[in-house]
N, C-alpha and C positions, 0 to 999 in steps of 0.2 A: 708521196702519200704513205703514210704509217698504214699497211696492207694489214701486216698482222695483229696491231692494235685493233684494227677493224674488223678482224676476222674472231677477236678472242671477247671484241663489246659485243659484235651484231646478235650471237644466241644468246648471249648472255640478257642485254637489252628487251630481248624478244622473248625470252619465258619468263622474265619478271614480269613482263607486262601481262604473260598469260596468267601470274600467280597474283597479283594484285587488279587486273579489271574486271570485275564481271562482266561489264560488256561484252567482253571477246570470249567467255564460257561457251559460249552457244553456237560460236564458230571456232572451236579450239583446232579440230582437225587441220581444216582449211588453214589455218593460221597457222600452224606449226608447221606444217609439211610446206608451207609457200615459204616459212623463214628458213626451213633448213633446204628449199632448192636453191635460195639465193646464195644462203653461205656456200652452197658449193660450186655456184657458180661463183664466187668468189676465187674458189681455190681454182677450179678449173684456169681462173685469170691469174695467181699466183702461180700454177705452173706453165703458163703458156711463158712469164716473164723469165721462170728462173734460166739461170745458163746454166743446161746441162753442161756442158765443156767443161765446166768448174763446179762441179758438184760437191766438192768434200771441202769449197769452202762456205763461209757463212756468207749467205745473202740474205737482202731484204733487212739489214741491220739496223735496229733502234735502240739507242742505248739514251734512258734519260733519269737524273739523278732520283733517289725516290723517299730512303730514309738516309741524308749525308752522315746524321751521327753514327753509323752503324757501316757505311757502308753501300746500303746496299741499291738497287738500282734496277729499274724496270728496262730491262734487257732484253729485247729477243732477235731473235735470226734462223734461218735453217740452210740446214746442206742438204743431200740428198735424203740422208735418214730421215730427219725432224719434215722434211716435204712429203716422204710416201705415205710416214703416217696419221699425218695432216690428210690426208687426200684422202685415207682408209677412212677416218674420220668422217668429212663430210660425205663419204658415200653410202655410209652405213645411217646415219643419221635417219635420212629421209626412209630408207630401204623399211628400219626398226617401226619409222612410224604408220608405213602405207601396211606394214604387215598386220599393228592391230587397230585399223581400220574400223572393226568391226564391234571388236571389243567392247561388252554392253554395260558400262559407266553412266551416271549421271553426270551432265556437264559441269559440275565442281569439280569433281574427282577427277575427269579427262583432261579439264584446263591443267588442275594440278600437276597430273602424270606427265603430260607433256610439256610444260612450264621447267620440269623440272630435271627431263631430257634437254632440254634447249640449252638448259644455263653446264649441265653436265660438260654437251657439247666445248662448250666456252672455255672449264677446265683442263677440255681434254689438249685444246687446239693451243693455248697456253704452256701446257707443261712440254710437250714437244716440242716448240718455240724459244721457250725460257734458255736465256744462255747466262744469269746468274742463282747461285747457287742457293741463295737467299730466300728468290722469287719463286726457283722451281720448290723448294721446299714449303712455300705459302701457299701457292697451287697445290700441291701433292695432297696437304693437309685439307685444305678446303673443299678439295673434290670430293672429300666423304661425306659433306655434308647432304649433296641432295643425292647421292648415292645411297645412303642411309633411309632415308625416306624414300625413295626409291625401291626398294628392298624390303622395311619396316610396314609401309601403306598400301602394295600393290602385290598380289601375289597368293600362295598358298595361305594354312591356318597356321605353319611353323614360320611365317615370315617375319613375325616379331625375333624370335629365336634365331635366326635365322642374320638379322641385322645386327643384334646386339656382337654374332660372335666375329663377325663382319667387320662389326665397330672396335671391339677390343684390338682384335689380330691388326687392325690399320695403325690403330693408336699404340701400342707397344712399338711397333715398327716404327711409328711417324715421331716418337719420344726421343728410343736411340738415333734415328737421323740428327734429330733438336742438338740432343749432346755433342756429334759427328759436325755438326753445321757448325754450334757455336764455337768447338774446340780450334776448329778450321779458321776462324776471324782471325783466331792469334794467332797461329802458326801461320797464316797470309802476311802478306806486303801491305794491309791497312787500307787507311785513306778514302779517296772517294769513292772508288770503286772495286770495295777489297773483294766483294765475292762474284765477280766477272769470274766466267772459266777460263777467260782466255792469261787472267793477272794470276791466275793460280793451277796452271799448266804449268807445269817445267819445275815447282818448287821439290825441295828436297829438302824430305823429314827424316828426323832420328829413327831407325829403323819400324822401332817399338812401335811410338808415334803413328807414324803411319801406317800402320796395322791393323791401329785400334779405329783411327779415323774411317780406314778402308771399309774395318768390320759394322761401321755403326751404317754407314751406307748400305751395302751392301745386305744385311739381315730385312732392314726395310724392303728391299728389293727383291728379297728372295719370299716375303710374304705377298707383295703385290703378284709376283711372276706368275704364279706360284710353283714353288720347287719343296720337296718332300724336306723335313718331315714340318712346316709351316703352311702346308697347304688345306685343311680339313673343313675351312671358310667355306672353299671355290664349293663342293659337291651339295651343303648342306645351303647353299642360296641358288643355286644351284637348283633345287627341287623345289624351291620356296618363292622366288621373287617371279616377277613376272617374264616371259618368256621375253620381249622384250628386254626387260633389263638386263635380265643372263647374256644377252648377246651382244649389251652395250659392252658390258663388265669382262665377256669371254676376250671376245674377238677386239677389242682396243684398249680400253683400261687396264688390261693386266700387262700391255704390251709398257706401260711405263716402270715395272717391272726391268724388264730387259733392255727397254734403253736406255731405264737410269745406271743399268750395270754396264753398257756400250760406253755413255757421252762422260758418267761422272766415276765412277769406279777406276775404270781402265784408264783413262786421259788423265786424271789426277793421281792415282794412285799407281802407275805403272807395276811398282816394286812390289808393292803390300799384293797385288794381282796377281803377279808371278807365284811369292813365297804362297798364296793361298790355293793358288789353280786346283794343286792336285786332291787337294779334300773337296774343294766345289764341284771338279770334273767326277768325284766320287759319290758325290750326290745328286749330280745330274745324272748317270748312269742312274744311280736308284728309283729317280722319279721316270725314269723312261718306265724301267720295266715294274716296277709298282704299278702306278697309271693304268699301264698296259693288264695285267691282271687283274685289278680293279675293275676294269672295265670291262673285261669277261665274266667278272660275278656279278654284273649289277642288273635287276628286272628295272628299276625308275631309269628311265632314258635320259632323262636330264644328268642324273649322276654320271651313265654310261662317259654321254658326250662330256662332264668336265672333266672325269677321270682320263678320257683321252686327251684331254687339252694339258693336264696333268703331265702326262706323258712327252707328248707333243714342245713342251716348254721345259723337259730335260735334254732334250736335243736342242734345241737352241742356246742356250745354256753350256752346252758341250760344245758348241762353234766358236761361242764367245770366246772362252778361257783357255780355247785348244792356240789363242794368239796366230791363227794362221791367217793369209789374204785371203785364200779360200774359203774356210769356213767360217770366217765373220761375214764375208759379203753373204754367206750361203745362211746365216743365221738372222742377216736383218733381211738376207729376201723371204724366209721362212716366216720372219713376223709378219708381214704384208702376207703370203698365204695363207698361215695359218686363220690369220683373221677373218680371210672371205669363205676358206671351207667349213671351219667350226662355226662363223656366224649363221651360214647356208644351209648347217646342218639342227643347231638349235631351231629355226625356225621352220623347217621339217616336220622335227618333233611336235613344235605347237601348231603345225596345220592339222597333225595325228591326235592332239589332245582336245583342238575346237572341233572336232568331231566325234568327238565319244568320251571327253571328259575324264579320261585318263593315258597315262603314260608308262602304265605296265606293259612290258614286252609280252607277257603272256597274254595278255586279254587279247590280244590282234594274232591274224594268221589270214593268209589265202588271198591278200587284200589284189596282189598281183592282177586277179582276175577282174575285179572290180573295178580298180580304180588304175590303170596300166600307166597313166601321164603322171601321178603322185607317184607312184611304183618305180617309174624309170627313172626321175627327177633325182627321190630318194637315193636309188641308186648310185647314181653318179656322183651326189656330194658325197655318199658313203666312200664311193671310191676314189674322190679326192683326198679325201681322210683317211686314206692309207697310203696316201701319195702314188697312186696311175702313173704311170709314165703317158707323157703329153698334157700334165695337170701342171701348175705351176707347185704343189707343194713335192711335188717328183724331182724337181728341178731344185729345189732349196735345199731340200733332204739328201740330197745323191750330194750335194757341195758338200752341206755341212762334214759328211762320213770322209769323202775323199781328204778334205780339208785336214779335220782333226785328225785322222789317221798316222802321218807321220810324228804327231806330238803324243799324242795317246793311243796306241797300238789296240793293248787290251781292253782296254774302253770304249774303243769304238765298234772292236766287234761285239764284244757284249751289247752295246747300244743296237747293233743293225735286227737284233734278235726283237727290238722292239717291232720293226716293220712288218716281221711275222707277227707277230701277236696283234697288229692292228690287222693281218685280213681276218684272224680267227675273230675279234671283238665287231669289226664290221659286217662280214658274211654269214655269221652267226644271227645276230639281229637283224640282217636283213632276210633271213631265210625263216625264222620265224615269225617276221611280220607282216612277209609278204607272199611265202610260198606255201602249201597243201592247202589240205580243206579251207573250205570260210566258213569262219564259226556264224550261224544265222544272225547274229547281233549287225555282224560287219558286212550282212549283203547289201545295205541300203547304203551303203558308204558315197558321198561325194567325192568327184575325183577333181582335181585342181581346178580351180574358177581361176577367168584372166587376170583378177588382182592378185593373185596369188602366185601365177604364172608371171607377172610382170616384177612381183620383188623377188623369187629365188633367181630365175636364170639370168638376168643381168652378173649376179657373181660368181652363174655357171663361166659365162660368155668370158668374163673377166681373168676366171683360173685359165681357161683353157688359150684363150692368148698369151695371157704371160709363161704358160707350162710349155707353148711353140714357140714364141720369142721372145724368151724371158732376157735379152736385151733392151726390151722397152723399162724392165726395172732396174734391172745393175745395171744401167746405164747412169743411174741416180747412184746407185749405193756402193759402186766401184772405188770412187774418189775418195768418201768418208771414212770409208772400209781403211784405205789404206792408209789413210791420216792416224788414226788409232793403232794399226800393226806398227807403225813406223813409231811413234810415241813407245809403244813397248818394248819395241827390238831395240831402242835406244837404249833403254832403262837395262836390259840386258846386256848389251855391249859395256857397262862400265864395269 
């Protein structure tokens, strides 16, 4: 059974249907959140199949011709990577939609929104799947389509503004990938299936060549991640799109960032990876501790949190390129954490904004006393956002450092000064939002309702397993991990 064809038509299928029948307007909710528990019980069934044992290679493979004059080919499969965040995917899905539940749309506008979550979804589960270079580049492109609107129709009064710059920063990036993709046909082995990874793994470019190739990929990459100084999109949709979308966009979608610098950068471009490392690994540093400051000057919460995310996605970054077993396993398991505490933590913030209709740090104080179950909640995914030890982003972050460290000495410590700066950026807002006086506005404050209770601690419950036995995840990402160090270290031995 083609699992993942099925996994990348069913949302897809299912919010076209929400965006073209009116009949289903009026049950949008219902409908969406029942389409996206199936997909995940989908995936739940795709990873009861997978064999962990063999994680780093491809299963569930579909390869079937698609445009032969060109090449290219509707390809997919996963290993452990392309499966966790497949899985992050479906878990978030339904999580994004039960949060705005409440959200007071007229039923066109709701079918829309969610219609267009749904087919997002379909994108997403796609481009982590994708194992031709062709298809993930037609995926990567199209997914800004109902992101865009997404972004543009739902949200603040800057969210026009908000999308176009959204749109620009994808489409530059998604131009030079075009150039990178198409130069790559000719430099490949041709034929029917010229742009499989697996037919253009192992080739060998004139130095030059593959530099440029590297760089066309890889700039695309470094504006989805986002890494400084391409990243000015993420803060300014950020304050603008719907709380919601921000956390479709934070916590998965930027993650195609990072694994197209994992699956396609590193495995094709060995060489160009190495000779580049040390400027990337120099701007990864930057965006650790940028991010980090940033986010100590920020009053809009929503900035606060992308600037950490900012942050957050130079350390990962710094795993990647440090070529070590350690800290790449410690950078794809950081992407699966980071996903569930910044998602955990955006939606935080928009429980603190449907109730007072802003998201100034200053306007709030004292709430501690009021509202203790928001309070403590809060709390916690704060403090998984500076990685807790017993959190799972403790556990991905302590790799990453140990990992890079023997490749990049100096840059790692500089990098560890980030984790300082996240308790000053977390403790900080949490001491103003939650501790002295309560300002009279904020005594009437509601404190978490069970729907509210039932989407954040699900990915309390989730960190804090994987942060105790985070061999429930590198048990996935061990294998693939090392397929790619071994790809590099080759490239190096000659």
């Amino acid at each position: 059974m083609p699992i993942l064809t099925i996994l990348i038509a069913w949302p897809a299928v299912t919010g076209l249907l929400l965006l073209v029948v009116p009949q289903l307007r009026a049950w949008a909710r219902e409908f969406a959140i029942g389409a996206s528990v199936v997909e995940l019980a989908l995936v739940v069934a795709l990873v009861a199949a997978f064999d962990r044992s063999q994680a780093g290679a491809i299963q569930f493979s579909e390869i079937h011709s698609w445009i032969p004059q060109i090449g290219a080919s509707w390809a997919l499969g996963v290993n452990g990577i392309g499966l966790s965040l497949i899985v992050l995917s479906a878990l978030l899905v339904p999580i994004v939609i039960a949060a705005g539940w409440k959200e007071d749309d007229a039923a066109p506008r709701r079918a829309q929104y969610l219609g267009l979550v749904l087919v997002s979804e379909s994108f997403m589960v796609g481009i982590f799947a994708a194992r031709d270079v062709f298809l993930f580049y037609v995926l990567f492109e199209a997914m800004l389509i109902p992101l865009y609107f997404l972004i543009g129709s739902f949200g603040g009064q800057q969210r026009r503004y908000a999308a176009v710059k959204f749109l620009i920063y994808s489409l530059v990036g998604g131009l030079v990938m075009l150039v990178a993709v198409i130069a790559l046909y000719f430099q490949g082995p041709g034929g029917d299936h010229a742009f499989l990874t697996m037919n253009l793994t192992g080739l060998t470019f004139d130095p030059w060549v593959g530099r440029l190739l590297f760089l066309g990929f890889f700039v695309a990459f470094a504006i989805k991640a986002p890494l400084v100084p391409v990243h000015t999109w993420l803060p300014s949709v950020a304050e603008s799109a719907r709380v919601g979308t921000t956390t479709l966009l934070v916590a998965i979608l930027d993650k195609v960032g990072t694994f197209g610098m994992l699956t396609l950068c590193l495995t094709l471009f060995p060489a160009a990876s190495r000779w580049a490392a040390p400027f990337i690994i120099v701007l990864a540093v930057i965006s650790v501790l940028y991010g980090a400051f940033a986010a100590i000057g920020q009053d809009n919460m929503y900035r606060l949190v992308a600037f950490t995310s900012v942050s957050h996605f130079g350390m990962i970054v710094l795993g990647i390129f440090a070529f070590r077993q350690t800290s790449i396993e410690g950078a794809t398991f950081y992407m699966v954490s980071h996903g569930l505490s910044t998602g955990a933590l955006f939606l935080m913030v928009g429980f603190l904004e449907a109730r007072h209709g802003t998201v100034s740090v200053k306007a709030f104080g004292g709430l501690q006393k009021v509202v203790p179950v928001l309070a403590g909640t809060f709390l916690i995914v704060g403090l998984s956002a500076l990685a807790l030890p017993g959190m799972s982003p403790f556990a991905s972050e302590i790799m990453v450092f140990i990992g890079a460290y023997p490749a990049a000495k100096v840059a790692t410590i500089v990098a560890i000064l980030g984790v300082v700066l996240a308790a000053l950026y977390i403790l900080l807002t949490y001491q103003k939002l939650f501790t002295g006086p309560t300002p009279k506005a904020m005594e009437s404050t509601k404190d978490l309702n069970l729907r509210e209770r039932l989407v954040v601690w699900p990915l309390i419950v989730a960190m804090l397993v994987l942060g105790i036995v985070p061999a429930l995840a590198l048990d996935y990402l061990k294998g693939p991990s090392a397929g790619i160090v071994a790809i590099v270290s080759q490239e190096a031995g000659k």
